[in-house]
N, C-alpha and C positions, 0 to 999 in steps of 0.2 A: 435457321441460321447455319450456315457450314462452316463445321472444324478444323481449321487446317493444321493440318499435321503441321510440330516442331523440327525443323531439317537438325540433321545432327553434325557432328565435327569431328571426323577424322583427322589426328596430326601424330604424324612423324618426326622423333626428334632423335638427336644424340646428345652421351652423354660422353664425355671426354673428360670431364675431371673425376678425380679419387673420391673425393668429400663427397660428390652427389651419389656416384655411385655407391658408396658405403652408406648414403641415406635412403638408397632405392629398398633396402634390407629388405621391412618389413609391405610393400605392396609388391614384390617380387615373391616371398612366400608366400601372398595370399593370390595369386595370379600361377603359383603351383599349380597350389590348391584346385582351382576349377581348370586347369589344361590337362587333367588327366591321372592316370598312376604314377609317382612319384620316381624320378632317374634319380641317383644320388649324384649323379656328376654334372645335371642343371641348377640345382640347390645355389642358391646364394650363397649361402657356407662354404662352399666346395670350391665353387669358382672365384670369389672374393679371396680367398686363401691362396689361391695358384696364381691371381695376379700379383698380389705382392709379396709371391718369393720371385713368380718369374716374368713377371711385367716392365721391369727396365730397360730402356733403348725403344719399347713400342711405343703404341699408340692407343689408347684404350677409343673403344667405340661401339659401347651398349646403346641399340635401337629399339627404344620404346612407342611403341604404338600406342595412343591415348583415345579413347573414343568419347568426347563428351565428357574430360577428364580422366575418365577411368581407365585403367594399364589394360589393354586386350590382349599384347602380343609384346613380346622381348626377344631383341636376336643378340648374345654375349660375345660381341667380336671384339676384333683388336687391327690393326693395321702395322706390317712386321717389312720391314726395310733392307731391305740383303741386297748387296752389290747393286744398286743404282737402281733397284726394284722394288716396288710397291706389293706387297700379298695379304690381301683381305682373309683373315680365317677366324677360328672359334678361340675364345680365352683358353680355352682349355686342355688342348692340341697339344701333346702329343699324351695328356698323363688322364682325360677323361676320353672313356673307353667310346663312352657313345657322346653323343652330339646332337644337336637342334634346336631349332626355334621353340622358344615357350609361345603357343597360341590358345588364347581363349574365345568362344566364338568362329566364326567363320574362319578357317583356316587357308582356304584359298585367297580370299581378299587379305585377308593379315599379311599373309605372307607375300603376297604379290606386291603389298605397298611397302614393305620393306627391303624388298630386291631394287624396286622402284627407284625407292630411297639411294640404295649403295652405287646405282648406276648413275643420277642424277647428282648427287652431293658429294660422295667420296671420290679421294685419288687413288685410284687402284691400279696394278697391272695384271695383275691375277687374282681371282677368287675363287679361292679352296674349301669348300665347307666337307668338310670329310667326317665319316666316322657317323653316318647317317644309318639308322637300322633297318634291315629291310622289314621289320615290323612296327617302325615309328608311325605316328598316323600321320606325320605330315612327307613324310617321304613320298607319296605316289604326288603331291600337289608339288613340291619342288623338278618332278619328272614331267610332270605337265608343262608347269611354267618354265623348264629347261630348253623344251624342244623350241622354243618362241624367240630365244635370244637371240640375237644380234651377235657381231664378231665368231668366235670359234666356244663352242660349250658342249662340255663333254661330261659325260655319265660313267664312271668308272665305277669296277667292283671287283675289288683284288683281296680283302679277309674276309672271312667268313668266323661267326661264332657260334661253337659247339654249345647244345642246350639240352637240360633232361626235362621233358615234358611229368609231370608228377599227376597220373590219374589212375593210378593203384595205390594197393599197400606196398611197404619196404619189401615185405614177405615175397611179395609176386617181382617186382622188379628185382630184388635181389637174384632170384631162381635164377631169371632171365640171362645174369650175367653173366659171361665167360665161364665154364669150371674150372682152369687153370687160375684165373684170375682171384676167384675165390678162395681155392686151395693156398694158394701161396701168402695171400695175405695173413689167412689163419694162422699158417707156421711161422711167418714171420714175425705175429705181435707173441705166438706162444715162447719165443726166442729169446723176444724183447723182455717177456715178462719172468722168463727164466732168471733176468738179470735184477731182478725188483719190480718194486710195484710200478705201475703203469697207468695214468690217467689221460682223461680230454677234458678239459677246461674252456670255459668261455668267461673272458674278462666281464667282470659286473660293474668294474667301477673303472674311473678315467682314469685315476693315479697307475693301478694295475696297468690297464690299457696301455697308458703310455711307455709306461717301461716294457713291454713287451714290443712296442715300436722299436724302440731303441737295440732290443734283441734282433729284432726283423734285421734291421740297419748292420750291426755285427756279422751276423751269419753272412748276410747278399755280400759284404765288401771283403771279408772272410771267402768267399765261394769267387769272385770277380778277381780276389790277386794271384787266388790257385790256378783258373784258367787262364790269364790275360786278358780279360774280358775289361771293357769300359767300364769304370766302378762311377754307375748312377749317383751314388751317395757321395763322389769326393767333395764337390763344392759347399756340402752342408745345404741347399738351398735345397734339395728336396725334403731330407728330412724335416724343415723347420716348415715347410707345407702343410704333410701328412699330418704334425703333432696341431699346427695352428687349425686345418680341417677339421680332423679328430677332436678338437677341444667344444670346435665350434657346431657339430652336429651332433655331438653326445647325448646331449638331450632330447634330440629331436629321436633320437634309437634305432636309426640305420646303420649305425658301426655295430660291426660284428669281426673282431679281434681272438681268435682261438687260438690256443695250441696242445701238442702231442707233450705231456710229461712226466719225467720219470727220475723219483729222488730229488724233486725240484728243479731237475733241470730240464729246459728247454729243447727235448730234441727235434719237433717243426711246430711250423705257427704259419696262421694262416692273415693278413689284414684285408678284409673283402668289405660288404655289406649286406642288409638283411631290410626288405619291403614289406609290407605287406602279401604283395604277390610273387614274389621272388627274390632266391639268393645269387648273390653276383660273385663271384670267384675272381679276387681284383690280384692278390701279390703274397704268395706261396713263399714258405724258405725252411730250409731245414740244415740243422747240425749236419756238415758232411763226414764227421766223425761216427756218425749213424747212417751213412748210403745205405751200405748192406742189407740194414733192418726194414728196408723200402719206408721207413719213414713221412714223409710225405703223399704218399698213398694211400697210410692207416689212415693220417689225420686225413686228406680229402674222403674217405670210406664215411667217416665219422662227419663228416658235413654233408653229404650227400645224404645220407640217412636222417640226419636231424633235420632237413628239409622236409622230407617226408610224413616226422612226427608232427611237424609244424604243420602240417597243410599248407604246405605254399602249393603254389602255383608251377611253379617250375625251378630248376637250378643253371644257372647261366654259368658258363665258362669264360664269355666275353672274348674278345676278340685273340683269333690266335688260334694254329694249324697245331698245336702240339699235339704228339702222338698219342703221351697221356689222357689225355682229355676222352680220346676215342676209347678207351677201356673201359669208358661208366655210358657213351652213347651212342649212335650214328646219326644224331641229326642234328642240322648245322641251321644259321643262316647266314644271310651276306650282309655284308655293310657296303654302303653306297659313297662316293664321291661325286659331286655336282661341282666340277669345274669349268671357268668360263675366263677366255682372256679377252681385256679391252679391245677393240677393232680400234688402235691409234698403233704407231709405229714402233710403240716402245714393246706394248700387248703383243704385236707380231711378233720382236725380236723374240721377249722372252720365250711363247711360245715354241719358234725354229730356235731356240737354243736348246729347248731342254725335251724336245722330238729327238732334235738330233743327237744328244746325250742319249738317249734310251735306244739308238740306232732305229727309228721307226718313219723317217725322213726319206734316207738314201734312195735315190732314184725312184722315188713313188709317185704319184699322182698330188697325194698331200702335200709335197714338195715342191712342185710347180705352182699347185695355187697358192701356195707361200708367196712362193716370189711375185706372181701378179698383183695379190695385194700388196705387198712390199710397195712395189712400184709403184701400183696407184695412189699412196697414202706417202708416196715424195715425190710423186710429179708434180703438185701443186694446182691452180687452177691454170685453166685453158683459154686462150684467147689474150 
């Protein structure tokens, strides 16, 4: 007698209300779980957190792929409305470093049926997925299924993140480093220490942790009114993020909250996170009443090393050209964008609006085939 195989059920859905989404918690962490090494800024914790500080005015639009009931694949997007324009992107945009689809199982078909999804069901005019790493695994299968699209879809790679690859001891990597760099460090904390005692600390408990956010928050808006700079922190809606994230990942022991101190006070502090396989270098700050003492340097010295005791894997700097960065490495990667505008009238405008905002338009070749499709998508039918 023959067997016939049970066909199975692929379905793609969205989720658009809060309630379900804050009930997806617990099979979104277990769909982590089997997609791979742990990002902290895919976490449900993480992302759940950043929508409702800054989720107002969107459109929430978490795509679960179910296979046979079971979650295979999640893409945490949102749907973002700006002057009479639709733009599909990630919850998490502009404040998680990195980005991507959670896939478990086949990563090309997952993900192919969710793009599927956003072209066939959503109102988009553009879609941004950015912040893509050039060592994510699903990055080469979003480059595949890019070249395939339809309308205008572009592959952009404009940051790159600095990384220290960790396959010695401190001992050997340290030698390696600058001698200047080393030197000056030394006199610096000898200086520091001239003035009283001197520690590194790492938060052990949440309470601690948190008030040590609250320092972060001080210092950056302290440093932001000295230079004119945009103070991040005015509206209050970041901080109440990081302290709601930070509450809510705690336990799970990816927050790694340190700082530089001396006589109990705070002179930098570090808010990043810590993997299994690697430390992530997320948001730096230091008393500017201590430049001088190169501050911020000791304590990244003192994290980069503690990486090393640890046996990670590597130390991530994350996204960002700073110069600092290159004094502990020289090697970088890039992060990718996979943008695509709809092939309807509104997808061209946007598109030749914001070409020609970058001046990359002007008497090109791109610029004529603007206008022909322009035209053929309002000439209407024929006959």
């Amino acid at each position: 007698m023959l067997e016939v195989a049970e066909e199975t059920t692929v379905a793609v859905r969205r989720i658009s209300d809060d309630e379900e989404f804050l009930e997806l918690g617990p099979r979104w962490r277990e769909l982590e779980r089997r997609s791979g090494p742990i990002n902290p800024f895919l976490t449900f914790e993480w992302l759940s957190s950043r929508w409702r500080s800054f989720g107002q005015g969107h459109r929430l639009c978490v795509l679960v792929v179910e296979r046979d009931g079971a979650l295979e694949a999640l893409a945490p997007l949102m749907l973002v409305r700006r002057r009479g324009f639709t733009t599909l992107r990630f919850i998490g945009r502009p404040f998680s470093d990195y980005s991507d689809f959670l896939v478990a199982g086949d990563r090309e078909e997952r993900t192919a049926e969710i793009l599927g999804f956003c072209d066939r069901e959503l109102e988009w005019d553009r879609m941004d997925l950015d912040g893509i790493l050039e060592s994510a695994p699903n990055r080469p299968v979003f480059e595949s299924l890019w070249r395939d699209r339809r309308g205008i879809a572009r592959v952009k790679s404009d940051l790159v993140a600095p990384y220290v690859p960790i396959r010695e001891s401190w001992e050997e990597y340290h030698e390696a480093l600058r001698p200047k760099l080393l030197s000056d460090s030394r006199r610096q904390l000898r200086r520091l220490e001239a003035q009283g005692e001197v520690g590194f600390q790492r938060c052990d408990d949440l309470d601690t942790a948190l008030a040590t956010l609250a320092e972060l928050e001080t210092q950056k808006s302290s440093r932001y009114l000295d230079t004119g700079a945009r103070n991040i922190f005015s509206s209050g809606r970041l901080r109440t993020f990081f302290e709601d994230a930070v509450r809510a990942l705690w336990d799970r022991g990816v927050i790694d909250i340190s700082r530089l101190v001396q006589n109990e006070r705070t002179l930098a502090l570090h808010f990043g996170f810590r993997t299994e396989e690697r430390f992530l270098y997320y948001m730096p700050s230091f008393d500017d009443h201590y430049r001088s003492f190169s501050v911020g340097r000791l304590l990244n010295a003192h994290l980069v090393e503690r990486a090393f005791e640890d046996v990670l894997q590597e130390f991530d700097f994350l996204p960002g050209d700073d110069a600092y960065k290159y004094d502990w490495t020289s090697l970088r990667r890039h992060l990718y964008s996979f943008v695509a505008y709809r092939p309807s009238l509104k997808g061209m405008a946007l598109f030749g609006a914001q070409e020609l905002a970058m001046g990359t338009l002007r008497g090109s070749s791109r610029a004529r085939g603007l206008v022909r499709r322009l035209r053929r998508l309002t000439a209407g039918p024929r006959g």
